[in-house]
N, C-alpha and C positions, 0 to 999 in steps of 0.2 A: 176375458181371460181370468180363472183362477191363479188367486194372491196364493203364494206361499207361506205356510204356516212355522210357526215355533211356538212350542208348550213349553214352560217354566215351569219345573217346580221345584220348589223353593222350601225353606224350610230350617232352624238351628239343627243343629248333630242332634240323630239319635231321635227323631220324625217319624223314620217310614220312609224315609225318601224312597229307598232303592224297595221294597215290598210293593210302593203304592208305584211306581214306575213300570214294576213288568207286572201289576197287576192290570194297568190302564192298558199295555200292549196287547192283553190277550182279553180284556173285554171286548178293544176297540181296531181287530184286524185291519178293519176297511182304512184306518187311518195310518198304516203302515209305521207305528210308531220305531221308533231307533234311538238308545240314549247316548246322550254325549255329557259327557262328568266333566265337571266344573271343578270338582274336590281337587286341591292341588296337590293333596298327597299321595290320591291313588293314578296319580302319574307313573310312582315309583315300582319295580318290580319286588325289591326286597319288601316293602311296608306292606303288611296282610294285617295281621288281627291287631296290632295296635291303631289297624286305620278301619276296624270293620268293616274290609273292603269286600263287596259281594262275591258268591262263593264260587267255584268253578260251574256249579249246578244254574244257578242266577244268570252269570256271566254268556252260558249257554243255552239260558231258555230265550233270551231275546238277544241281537244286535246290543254291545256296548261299546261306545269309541273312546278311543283318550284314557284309557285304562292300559296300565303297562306298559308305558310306551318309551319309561326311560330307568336309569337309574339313579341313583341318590348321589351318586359320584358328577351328575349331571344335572343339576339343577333346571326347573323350568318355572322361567317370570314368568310376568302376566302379558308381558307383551310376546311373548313365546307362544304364549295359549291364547291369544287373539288371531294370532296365523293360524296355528295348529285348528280350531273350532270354525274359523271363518270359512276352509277348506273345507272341510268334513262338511258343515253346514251344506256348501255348495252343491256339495257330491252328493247329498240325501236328497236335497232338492231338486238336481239333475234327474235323479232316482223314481222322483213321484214319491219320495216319503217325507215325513216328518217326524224331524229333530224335537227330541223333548230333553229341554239341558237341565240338569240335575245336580247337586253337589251341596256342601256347606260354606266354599269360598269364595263369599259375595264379591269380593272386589274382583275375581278373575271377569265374574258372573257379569258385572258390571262394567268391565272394559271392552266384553267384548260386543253389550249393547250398547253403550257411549260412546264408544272410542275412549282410546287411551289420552291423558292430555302429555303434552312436550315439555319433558324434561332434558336437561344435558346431560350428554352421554358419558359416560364415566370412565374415565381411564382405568387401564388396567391394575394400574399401580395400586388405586385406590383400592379397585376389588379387592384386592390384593391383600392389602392393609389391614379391609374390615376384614376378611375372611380370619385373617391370624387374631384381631382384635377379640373376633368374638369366642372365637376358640381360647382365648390366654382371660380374656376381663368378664367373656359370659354377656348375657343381651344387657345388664342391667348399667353396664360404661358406655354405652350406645343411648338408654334412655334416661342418662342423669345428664348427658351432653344436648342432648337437646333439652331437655331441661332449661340448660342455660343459653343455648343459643337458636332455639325455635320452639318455645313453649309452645306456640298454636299449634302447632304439627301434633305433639303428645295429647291435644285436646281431644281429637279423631283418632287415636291409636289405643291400641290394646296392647303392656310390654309383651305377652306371647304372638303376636302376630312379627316373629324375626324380617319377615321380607320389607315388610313397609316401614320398621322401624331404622332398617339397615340403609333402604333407600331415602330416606330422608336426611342421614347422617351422610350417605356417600353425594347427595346432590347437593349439602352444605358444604363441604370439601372438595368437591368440586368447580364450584361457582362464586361459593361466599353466600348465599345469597339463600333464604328459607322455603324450605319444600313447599310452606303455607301459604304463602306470596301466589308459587303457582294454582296450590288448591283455588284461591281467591278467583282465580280465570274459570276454575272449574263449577267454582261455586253458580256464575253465571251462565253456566251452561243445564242448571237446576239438575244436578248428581242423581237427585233420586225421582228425575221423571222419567220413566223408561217410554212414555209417549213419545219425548223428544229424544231420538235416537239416530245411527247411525246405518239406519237399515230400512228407509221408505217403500221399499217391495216387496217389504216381510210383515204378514200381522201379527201379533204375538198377545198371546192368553197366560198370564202369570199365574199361578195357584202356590198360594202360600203353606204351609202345613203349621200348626201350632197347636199344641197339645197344653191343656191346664196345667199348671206351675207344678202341682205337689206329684202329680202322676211321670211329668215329665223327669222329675228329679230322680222318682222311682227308678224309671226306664233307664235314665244316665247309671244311676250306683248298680243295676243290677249287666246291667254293658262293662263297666268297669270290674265289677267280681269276674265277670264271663272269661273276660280278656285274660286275665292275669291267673283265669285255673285253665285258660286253654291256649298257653302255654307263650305267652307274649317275655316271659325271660326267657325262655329258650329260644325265640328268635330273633332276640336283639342279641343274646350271646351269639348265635350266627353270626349274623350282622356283622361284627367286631371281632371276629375272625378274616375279616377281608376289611372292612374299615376303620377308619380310625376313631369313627363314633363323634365328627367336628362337623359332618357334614351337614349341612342348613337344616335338613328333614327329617334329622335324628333329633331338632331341638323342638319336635312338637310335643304335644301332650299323649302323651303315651311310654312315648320314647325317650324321653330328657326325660321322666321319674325315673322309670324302668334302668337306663345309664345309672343313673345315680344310686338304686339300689345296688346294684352287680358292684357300685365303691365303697359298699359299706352303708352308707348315709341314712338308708334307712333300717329298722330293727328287722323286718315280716312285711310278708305278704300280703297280709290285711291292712299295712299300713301303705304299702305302696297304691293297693287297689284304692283305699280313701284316699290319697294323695289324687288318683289319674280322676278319679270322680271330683274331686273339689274344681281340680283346674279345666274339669269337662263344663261345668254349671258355669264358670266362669265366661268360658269363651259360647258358650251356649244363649247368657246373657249377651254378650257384644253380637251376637250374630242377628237374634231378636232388635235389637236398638235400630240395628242398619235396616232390617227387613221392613222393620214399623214405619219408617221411612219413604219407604217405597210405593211408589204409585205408579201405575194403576194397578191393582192383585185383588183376588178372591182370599180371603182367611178362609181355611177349613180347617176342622179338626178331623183328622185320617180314624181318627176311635167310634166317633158317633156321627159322622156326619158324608158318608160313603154316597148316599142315593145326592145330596147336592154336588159333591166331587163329581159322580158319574154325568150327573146333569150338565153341568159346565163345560165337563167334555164333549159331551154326543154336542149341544149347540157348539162348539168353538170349530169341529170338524166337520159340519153340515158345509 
C-alpha cells in the first residue's frame, strides 16, 4: 500500500516560498500538489501587503488552505493550527493529494510535526491581563520579566516573536513555574528531528530554500520599498478604522512600524521602509538559526539551483 506523502518547504521570509510552491504544482500535475500555509499571519483577512501574502492571481492558480481563514480580532495559536492542518492534511490525503506545507513560522511548522508539548491551560483572567499588558507596557515588560524570572526561556526566543514570548510569561503566572523546565521534556524529545515525529503513516521530504546572505538582504529591502510604495499606510490606516491597532497581528513586522509611523514616530517614508527592512533581516536571521537546525532537509538555493529542486521532487513522488 502506498505511504502518504508531505512536501515541506521551508525557507526565512522572502525565499520564494510561494513562486517555488505553484511553480512545483504545475511542473508536477501527477502529484496533485495542494499548499497548506504555515505563515501565521496569512491566517488573517485584513493582513495583505504587509504580509506578502500571495495574490488573488497565485491564490487561484493552485489550491491554498489555511489562508484567510480568520480575523485579527481572532487570534490563532499554534495549537489552533495543529487542528486546523491535521484536518486539511487528512482531507488531501483522503483526496489522493499531497499537502506541501509552506510558510515562515517554524514553530506552527513544528508542532504540527512534533506534537505540541503540555502546558497549563491559562485562565482567562490571565489572557486577559497580558492582552492589556501588552497593549499599555509594549512586548518589551514581557521580555525584561522573564529576564528575571526565566532567563532560559529568553535564550530560545526572539522579542518580536509576541506569541511565544507572551506564552511563557502567561505559563509563569500561571503555575509559578518556567516555560524552560517544560522545553527540558521537549528537549528530549529532540525539537529538531523531524524523523522522530508524530505522524508514522506519513513520509515527509523537507526542502529548505536559502539564498546567499548579501542577495538575500537585497530581495528583503527591495520587499520592504515594495510594501510601503504599494500602499501598506493605506491599509493599516483601514485597519484602524475598525480596530483598535492592540491586536496581537498588528504587532508584527510590518505593522507595529507602519502603527507607529501614522503616530508621528517616524519622519518619511524611507524611513519606515528601512525600519520594516532592518526588523525583516532580523527575524529572517532567527528563522535561519531554527531551520539550520533541522534535520533531515535538502538546502537548496531557489536562484541557481532549480534542476536539483526539480530532481528531489520527481524522486520523492515516484
Amino acid at each position: 500500500m502506498e505511504r502518504n506523502k508531505i512536501l515541506i518547504l521551508s525557507g526565512a521570509t522572502a525565499t520564494g516560498k510561494t513562486d517555488i510552491s505553484i511553480e512545483l504544482a504545475r511542473k508536477f500535475p501527477e502529484a496533485r500538489f495542494e499548499v497548506i500555509n504555515y505563515d501565521s499571519l496569512l491566517f488573517y483577512n485584513e493582513l495583505n501587503i504587509g504580509t506578502a501574502k500571495p495574490s488573488k492571481e497565485e491564490l487561484a492558480s493552485i489550491p491554498h488552505h489555511l489562508i484567510n481563514i480568520s480575523s485579527i480580532s481572532h487570534e490563532i495559536n499554534a495549537n489552533d493550527y495543529v487542528k486546523l492542518c491535521t484536518e486539511k492534511v487528512n482531507q488531501l490525503h483522503a483526496q489522493g493529494k499531497t499537502p506541501v506545507l509552506t510558510g515562515g513560522s517554524t514553530f506552527y511548522l513544528r508542532s504540527f510535526v512534533k506534537g505540541m508539548y503540555e502546558s497549563e491551560p491559562v485562565s482567562e483572567r490571565v489572557r486577559k491581563e497580558t492582552e492589556e499588558l501588552l497593549s499599555r507596557e509594549g512586548i518589551e515588560f514581557f521580555w525584561n520579566f522573564l529576564q528575571e524570572h526565566d532567563p532560559e526561556s529568553i535564550q530560545n526566543l526572539h522579542i518580536n516573536d509576541h506569541y511565544r514570548v507572551t506564552r511563557a510569561y502567561e505559563h509563569f503566572k500561571a503555575t509559578g513555574t518556567k516555560l524552560s523546565e517544560q522545553k527540558e521534556i521537549l528537549d528530549k524529545n529532540e525539537p529538531y528531528n523531524f524523523d522522530k515525529n508524530i505522524h508514522p503513516n506519513i513520509d515527509f521530504e523537507h526542502i529548505s530554500l536559502l539564498i546567499d546572505k548579501e542577495k538575500h538582504w537585497e530581495i528583503m529591502k527591495s520587499r520592504a520599498n515594495k510594501m510601503v510604495k504599494s500602499g501598506l499606510i493605506e491599509e493599516v490606516q483601514e485597519i484602524l478604522k475598525t480596530f483598535s491597532g492592540d491586536e496581537k497581528p498588528l504587532a508584527s513586522i510590518g505593522y507595529k512600524e507602519t502603527i507607529d509611523f501614522l503616530k508621528g514616530q517616524l519622519t518619511n517614508t524611507g524611513e519606515l521602509a528601512e525600519l520594516i527592512y532592518i526588523n525583516t533581516r532580523k527575524l529572517a536571521k532567527a528563522q535561519k538559526t531554527f531551520l539550520k537546525k533541522v534535520e533531515p532537509k535538502k538546502v537548496i538555493n531557489p536562484l541557481s539551483e532549480k534542476d536539483m529542486l526539480y530532481k528531489i521532487v520527481e524522486d520523492f513522488i515516484k
